[in-house]
N, C-alpha and C positions, 0 to 999 in steps of 0.2 A: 354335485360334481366338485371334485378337488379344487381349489383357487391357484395355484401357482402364483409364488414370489419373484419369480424370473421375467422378465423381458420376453414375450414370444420371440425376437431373436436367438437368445441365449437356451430356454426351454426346449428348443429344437437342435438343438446339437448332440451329435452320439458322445456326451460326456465320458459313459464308461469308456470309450474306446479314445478319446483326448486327453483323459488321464493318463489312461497309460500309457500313450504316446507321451506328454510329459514327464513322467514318471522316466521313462526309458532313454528319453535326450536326458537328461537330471543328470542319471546313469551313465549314463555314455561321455557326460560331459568331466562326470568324477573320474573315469578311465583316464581323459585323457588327457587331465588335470594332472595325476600321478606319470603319464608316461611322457610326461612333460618335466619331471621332476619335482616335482611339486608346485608347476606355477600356472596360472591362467594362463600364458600367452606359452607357445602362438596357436597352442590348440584349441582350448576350449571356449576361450572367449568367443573365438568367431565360428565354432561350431552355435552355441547357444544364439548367437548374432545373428547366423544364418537362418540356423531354426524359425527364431522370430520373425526375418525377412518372410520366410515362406510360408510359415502359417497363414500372415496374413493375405497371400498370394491362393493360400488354397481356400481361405473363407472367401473371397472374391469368386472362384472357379465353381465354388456349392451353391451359389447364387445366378448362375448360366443358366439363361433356358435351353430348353432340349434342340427345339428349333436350330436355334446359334451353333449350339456342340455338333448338330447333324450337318448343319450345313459347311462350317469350319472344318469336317474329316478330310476331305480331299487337299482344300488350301494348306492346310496344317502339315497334313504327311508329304506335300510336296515344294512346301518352305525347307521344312529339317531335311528333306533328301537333298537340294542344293546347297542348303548347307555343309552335308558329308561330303558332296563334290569340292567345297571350295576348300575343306578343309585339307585335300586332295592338292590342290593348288596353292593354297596359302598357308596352312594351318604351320604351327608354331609344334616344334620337338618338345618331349621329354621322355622320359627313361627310356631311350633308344624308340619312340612309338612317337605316331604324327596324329596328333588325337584330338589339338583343342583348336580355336581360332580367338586371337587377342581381338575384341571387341574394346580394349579400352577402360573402361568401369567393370568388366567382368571378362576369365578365360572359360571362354564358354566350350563343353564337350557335348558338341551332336549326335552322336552315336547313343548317348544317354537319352537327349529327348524321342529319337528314333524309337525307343522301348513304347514308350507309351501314345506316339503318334503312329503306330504300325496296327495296332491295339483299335484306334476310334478310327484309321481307316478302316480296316477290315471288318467292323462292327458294323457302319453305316453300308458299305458294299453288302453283306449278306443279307442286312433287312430291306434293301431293297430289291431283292433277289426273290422271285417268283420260288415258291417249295420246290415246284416242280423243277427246279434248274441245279437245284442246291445239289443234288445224286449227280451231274451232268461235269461235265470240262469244261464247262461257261464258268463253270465255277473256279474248280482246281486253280485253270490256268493265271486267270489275271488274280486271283491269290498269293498264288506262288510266286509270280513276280513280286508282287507286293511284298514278300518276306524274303525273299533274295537279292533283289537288288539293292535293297540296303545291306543286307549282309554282306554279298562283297565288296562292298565298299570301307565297310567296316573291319573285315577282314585282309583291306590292302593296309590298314594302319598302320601295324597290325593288332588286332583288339579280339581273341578267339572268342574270351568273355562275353562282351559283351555281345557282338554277333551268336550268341548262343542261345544269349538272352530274349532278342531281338526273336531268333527260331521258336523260341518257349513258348514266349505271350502270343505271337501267330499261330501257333498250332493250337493252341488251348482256344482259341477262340473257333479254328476250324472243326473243332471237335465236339464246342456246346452248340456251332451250328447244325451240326446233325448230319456233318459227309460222312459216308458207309465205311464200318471199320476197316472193310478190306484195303482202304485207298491204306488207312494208317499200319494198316499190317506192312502193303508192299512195300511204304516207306520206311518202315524199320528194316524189311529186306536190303531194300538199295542202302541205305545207309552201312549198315553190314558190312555190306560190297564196296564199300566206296570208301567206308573208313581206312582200308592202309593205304587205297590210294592218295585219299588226302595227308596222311600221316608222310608219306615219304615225296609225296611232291606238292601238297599245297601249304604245310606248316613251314616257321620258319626254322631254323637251328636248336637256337633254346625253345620252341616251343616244342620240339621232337623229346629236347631232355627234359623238359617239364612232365611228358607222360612216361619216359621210361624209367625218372625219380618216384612216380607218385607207386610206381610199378614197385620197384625197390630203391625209396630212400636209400637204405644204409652203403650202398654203392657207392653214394658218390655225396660222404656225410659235411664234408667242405667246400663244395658245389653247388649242384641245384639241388642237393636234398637236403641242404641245411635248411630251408625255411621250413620244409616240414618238422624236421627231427628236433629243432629249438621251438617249434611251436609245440608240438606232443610235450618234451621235456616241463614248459610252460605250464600247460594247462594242467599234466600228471602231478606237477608239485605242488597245487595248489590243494589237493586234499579233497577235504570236505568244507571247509570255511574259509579256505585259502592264510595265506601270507599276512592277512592285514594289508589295510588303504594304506600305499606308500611304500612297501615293501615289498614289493615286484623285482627279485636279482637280475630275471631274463630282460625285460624292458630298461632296465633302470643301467647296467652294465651294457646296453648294446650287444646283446645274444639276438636277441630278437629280431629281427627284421620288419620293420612296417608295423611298430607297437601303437601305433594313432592310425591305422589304415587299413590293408588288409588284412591284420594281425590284431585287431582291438581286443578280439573275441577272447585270444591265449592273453593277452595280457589284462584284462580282467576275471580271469579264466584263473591266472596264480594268484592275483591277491584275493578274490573272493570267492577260489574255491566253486566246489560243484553248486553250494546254493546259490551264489551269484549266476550259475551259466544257467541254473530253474529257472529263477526268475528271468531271464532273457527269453527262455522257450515260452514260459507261458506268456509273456507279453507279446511276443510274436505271435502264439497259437491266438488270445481274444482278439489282432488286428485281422489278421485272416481269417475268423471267424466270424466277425462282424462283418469283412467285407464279401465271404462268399454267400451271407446270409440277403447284405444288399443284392448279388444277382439274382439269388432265388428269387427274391422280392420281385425283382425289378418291371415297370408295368407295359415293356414292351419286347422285341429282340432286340434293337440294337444297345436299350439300356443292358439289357439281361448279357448280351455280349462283351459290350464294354464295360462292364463291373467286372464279368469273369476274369475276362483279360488283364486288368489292373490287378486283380486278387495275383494270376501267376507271375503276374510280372514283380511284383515285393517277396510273395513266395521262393521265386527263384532264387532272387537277390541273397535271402537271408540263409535259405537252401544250401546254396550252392558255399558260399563264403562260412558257413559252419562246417560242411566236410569237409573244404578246402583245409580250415585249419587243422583237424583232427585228423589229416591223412587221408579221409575218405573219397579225396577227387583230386586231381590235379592243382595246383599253383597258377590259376585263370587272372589273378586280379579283379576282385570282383569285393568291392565295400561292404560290410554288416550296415543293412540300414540303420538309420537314425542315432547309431554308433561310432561310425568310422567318420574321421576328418574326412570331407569333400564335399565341395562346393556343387557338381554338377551329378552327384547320388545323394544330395541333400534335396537339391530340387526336383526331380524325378521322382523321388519317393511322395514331396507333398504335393506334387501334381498328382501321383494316384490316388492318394488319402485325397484331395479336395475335390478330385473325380468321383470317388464314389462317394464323400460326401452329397455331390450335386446330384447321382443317382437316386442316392437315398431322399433325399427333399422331391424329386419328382414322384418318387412313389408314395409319399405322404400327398402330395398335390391331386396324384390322380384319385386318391383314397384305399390305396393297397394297406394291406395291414401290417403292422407294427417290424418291422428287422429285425430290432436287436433290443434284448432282455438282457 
């Protein structure tokens, strides 16, 4: 048998997939070191600052027993939902949106931890859920609330994004539960039906022009379709090897809007060119590979539920904020993981990595075999 030089600590960690998650902050942290001008502050320092805070936050979370994470699903999702309510009543403005609540040492956004405490709710509700019930309305019903009434809450912010996201990771979990596709057919019907109505009476003003830009930018290229049209411009000039580190004209001139945030993507996207945005897909594709390989794994339902749901909840994230930039979806506000400046999609994200971390070591514990190669 092999000896390993490692620490049984350390020999159990998914290295390949913590490389590249280092590897990608690294990245992320040169982005926005350049679209800072060329300086650590104020971006990247306390991006990599962050990082570090939460890593160690998510080695802690890999180390939960299942017990504790099963039992903690209910208190958890209904700490962050009065949270969203107080942010309701107290929470502190910015960019016209009422999203965080000053805690003091941290401006904490609830609607971000909502993603992934909606996620180990609704994991531990379905495994304890008789098979027989899962085809039934005992089910749908207190589900649905569970993914709705955060959502409008998050939706009075107003935050379309991330209530969208908040839909994803729910439905993805309702889905590896095994509810009959009809339920999801007829809900793609209603939604259908229900999309203009939301469109003309539940969005707000700019969020109506945000879809009729994504519809056609060049309408209105000095308005809401700029962020697309200087994001395309962005990332088309960057070729095939890009600009060179530091020579971004879109970020560097102020074309760009949101070149350390929602835009990190286009402005790494001009200086390092198409190879630079590979390597971001494929380090995204081994994180979500690794993590949907942990649910397979996983050595019961509510593990195998809440891997999944973590997997679409990063998924989304990176998803959605890549055709955002490139045109392919609306202007939602929604961060490149492990990329974009933020404090509260910095920790979101390592709460899912140290979630399914912690999956992962329970399926080692119970003797499932191997995840990830």
């Amino acid at each position: 048998m092999r000896q390993s030089i490692l620490p049984p600590v350390l020999e159990s960690q998914p290295w390949a997939v913590l490389i590249t998650l280092f590897t990608l902050i690294a990245f992320g942290g040169a982005v926005l070191y350049s679209a800072a001008g060329g300086s650590m502050s104020p971006y990247a320092t306390s991006h990599i600052v962050r990082f570090c805070v939460f890593l160690v936050m998510a080695l802690v979370i890999s180390y939960m027993p299942r017990d504790l994470a099963f039992m903690a699903a209910y208190p958890v999702y209904l700490v962050v939902l009065l949270l969203l309510v107080g942010v309701e009543a107290l929470g502190a403005m910015g960019g016209g949106s009422q999203r965080w609540l000053e805690l003091g040492f941290i401006r904490l956004q609830p609607s971000e931890l909502m993603k992934p405490a909606v996620v180990l709710a609704l994991a531990a509700f379905f495994h304890t859920l008789p098979a027989g019930m899962i085809a039934s309305w005992r089910s749908i019903v207190p589900a649905g609330v569970a993914i709705f009434l955060p959502m409008g809450l998050v939706l009075m912010q107003p935050d379309l994004g991330t209530a969208l996201a908040i839909a994803f990771g729910g439905v993805v979990v309702l889905f590896l539960a095994g509810l009959p596709m009809k339920w999801f057919a007829g809900g793609a019907v209603a939604a259908m039906i229900a999309a203009p109505l939301a469109f003309f009476f539940g969005l707000k003003e700019y969020q109506q022009r945000r879809v009729t830009t994504f519809l056609d930018p060049e309408s209105d290229p000095l308005g809401q379709g700029y962020h697309i049209t200087q994001s395309k411009i962005a990332i088309g000039s960057g070729g095939i090897t890009g600009k060179g580190f530091g020579e971004g004209s879109q970020s560097h001139l102020n074309y760009l809007p949101e070149p350390h945030t929602d835009f990190v993507f286009a402005t790494m996207a001009e200086e390092w060119g198409l190879l630079g945005g590979l390597f971001v897909l494929l380090a995204f594709g081994i994180i979500i590979r690794w993590g949907w390989t942990v649910s397979r794994n996983a050595p019961d339902r509510f593990s195998r539920l809440f891997a999944g749901g973590l997997v679409a909840t990063i998924f989304f994230y990176a998803g959605i904020n890549l055709m955002m930039v490139m045109g392919l979806a609306p202007v939602v506000g929604i961060p490149l993981p492990f990329m974009s400046h933020g404090g509260s999609s910095m920790l979101t994200n390592m709460i899912c990595i140290g979630s399914l971390m912690m999956v992962e070591r329970w399926s080692r514990k119970s003797g499932a075999r191997g995840t990830f190669t």
